[in-house]
C-alpha positions as CSV (number, residue, x, y, z in Angstrom):
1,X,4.0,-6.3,10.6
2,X,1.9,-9.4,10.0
3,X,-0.6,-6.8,8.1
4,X,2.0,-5.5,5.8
5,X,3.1,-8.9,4.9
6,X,-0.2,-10.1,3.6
7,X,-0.7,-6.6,2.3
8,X,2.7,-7.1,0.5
9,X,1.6,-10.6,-0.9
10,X,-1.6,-8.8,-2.1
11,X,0.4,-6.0,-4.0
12,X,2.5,-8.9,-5.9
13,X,-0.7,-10.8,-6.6
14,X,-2.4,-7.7,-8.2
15,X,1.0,-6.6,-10.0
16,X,0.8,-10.4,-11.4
17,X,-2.6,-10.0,-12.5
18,X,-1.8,-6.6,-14.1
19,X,0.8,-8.1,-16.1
20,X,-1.4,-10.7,-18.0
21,X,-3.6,-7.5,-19.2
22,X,-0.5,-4.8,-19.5
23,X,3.1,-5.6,-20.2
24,X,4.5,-2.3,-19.6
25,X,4.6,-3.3,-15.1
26,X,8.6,-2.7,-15.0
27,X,10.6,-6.0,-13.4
28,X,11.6,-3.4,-10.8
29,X,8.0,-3.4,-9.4
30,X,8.8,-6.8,-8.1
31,X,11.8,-6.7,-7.3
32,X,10.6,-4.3,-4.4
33,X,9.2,-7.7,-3.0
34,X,12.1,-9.7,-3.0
35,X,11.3,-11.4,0.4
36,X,14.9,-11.9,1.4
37,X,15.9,-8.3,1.7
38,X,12.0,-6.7,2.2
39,X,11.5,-3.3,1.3
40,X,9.7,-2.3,4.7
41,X,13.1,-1.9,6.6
42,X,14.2,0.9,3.5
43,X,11.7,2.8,3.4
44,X,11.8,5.2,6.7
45,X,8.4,6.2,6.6
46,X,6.7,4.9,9.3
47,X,2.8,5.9,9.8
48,X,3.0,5.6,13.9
49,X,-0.1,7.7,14.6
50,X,0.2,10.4,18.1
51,X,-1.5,8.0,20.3
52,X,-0.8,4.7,18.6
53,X,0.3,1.8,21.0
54,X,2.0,-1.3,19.4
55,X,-0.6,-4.2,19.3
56,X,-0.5,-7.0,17.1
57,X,-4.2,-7.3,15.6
58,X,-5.6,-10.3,14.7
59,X,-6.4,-10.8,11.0
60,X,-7.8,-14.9,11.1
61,X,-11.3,-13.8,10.5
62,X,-10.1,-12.6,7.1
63,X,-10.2,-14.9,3.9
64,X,-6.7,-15.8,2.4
65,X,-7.8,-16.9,-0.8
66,X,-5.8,-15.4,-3.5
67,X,-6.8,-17.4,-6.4
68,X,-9.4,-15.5,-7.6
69,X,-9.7,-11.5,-8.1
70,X,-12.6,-12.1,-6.0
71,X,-11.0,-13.7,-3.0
72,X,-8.0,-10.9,-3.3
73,X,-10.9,-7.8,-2.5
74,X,-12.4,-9.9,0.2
75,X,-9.3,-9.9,1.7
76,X,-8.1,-6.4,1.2
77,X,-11.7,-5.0,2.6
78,X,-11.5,-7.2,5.8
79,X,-8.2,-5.5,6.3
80,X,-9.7,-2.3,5.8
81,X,-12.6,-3.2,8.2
82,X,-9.8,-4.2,10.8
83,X,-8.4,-0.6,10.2
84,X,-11.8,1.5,10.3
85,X,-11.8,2.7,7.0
86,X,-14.1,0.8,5.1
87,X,-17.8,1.3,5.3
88,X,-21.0,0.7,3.0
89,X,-18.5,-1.0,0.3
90,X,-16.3,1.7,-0.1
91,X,-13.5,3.8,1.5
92,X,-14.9,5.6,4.5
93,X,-12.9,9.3,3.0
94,X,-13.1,10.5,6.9
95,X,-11.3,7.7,8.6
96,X,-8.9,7.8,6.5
97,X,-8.4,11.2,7.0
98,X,-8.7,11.0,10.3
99,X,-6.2,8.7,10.5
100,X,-3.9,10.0,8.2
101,X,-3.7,13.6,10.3
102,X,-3.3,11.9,13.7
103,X,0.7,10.8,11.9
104,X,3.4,12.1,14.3
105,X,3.8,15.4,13.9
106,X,8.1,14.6,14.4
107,X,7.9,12.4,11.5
108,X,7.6,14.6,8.4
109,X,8.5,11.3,5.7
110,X,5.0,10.1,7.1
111,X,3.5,13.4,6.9
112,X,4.8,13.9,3.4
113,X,3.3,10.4,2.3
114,X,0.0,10.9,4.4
115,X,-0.3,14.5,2.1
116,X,-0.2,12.3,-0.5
117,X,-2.5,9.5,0.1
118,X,-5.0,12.9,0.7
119,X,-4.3,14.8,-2.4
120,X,-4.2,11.7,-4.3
121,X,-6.5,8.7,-3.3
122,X,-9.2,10.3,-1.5
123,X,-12.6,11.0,-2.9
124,X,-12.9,8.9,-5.5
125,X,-9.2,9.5,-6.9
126,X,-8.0,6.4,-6.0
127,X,-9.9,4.7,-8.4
128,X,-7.8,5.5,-11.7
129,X,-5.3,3.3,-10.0
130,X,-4.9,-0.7,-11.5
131,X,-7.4,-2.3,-14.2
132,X,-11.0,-1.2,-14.7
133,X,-12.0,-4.6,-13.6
134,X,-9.9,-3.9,-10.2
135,X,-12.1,-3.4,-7.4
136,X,-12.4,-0.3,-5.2
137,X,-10.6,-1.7,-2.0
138,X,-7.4,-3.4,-4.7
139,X,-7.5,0.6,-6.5
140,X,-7.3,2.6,-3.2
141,X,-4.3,0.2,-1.8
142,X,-2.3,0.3,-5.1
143,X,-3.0,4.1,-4.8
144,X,-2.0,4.4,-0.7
145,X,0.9,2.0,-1.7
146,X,2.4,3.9,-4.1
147,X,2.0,7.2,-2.5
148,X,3.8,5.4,0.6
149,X,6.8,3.0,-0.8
150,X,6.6,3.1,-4.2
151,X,7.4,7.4,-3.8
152,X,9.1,6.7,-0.7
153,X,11.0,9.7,0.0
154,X,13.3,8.7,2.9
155,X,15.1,5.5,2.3
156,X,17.5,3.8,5.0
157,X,21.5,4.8,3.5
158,X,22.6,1.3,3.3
159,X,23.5,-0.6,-0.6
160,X,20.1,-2.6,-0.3
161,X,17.8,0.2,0.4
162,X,19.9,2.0,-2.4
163,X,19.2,-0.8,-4.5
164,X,15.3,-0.6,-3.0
165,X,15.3,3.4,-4.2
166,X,16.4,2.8,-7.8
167,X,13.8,0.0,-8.3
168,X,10.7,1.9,-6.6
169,X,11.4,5.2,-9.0
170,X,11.4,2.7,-12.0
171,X,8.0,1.1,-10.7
172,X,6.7,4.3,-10.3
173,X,7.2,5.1,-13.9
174,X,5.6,2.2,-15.2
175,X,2.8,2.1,-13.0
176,X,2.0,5.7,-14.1
């Protein structure tokens, strides 16, 4: 959970950044972040893997400078490191796919979005996501994010998440 906040924080910082260079980011985008009613318990897809044990990892080794595009990608790869899939400055195509097929086979919202993140963000394709001055790890996490929330396709039935719904299909459209 701690990894999807800073992820999260991340995603807003980029959207930010996006919006100085191209007005057409909808509102709705960030009102998917609103941190008093967050997004994570809507969206019902959950990427537990078949053999995944809870653990909470431990991210201090990774910089938390967001002030700079720079200091955002030295965060986001460290993540990435933490998860396996980043090697040689770029997105190691095979973890990710390893990963991304070891999803619980009874949880087909997770399967959905892992097809997704597969057709969509993998080699190479990730990086027509954000700005051209974006770097790799900021394109392929805008790309996995809005393959995951963003097109979440089971939302929790309750007048938040419904709320939640409306405002990620209007982020979708504007981030193309």
């Amino acid at each position: 959970m701690a990894e999807m906040t800073h992820l999260l924080t991340l995603f807003v910082l980029f959207l930010m950044s996006t919006v100085s260079t191209a007005d057409e980011v909808d509102e709705s985008c960030f009102e998917l972040f609103d941190p008093e009613e967050p997004e994570q318990e809507c969206c019902e897809t959950d990427f537990e893997t078949d053999d995944e044990v809870e653990y909470e990892e431990d991210f201090s080794d990774c910089p938390t400078d967001f002030s700079t595009d720079e200091g955002k990608c030295d965060t986001i790869k460290c993540y990435y490191k933490h998860d396996g899939v980043w090697k040689d400055d770029d997105i190691d195509d095979e973890a990710v796919k390893t990963k991304l097929q070891s999803i619980d086979s009874k949880n087909p919202p997770a399967q959905r979005a892992a097809e997704r993140i597969l057709k969509h963000c993998l080699n190479g394709k990730y990086m027509k996501y954000g700005t051209d001055d974006a770097c790799p790890a900021m394109k392929y996490f805008l790309c996995s994010y809005i393959n995951t929330v963003v097109e979440c396709d089971s939302w929790n039935k309750t007048e938040t998440c419904a709320k939640h719904s409306e405002y990620a299909s209007k982020c979708k459209v504007s981030l193309g």
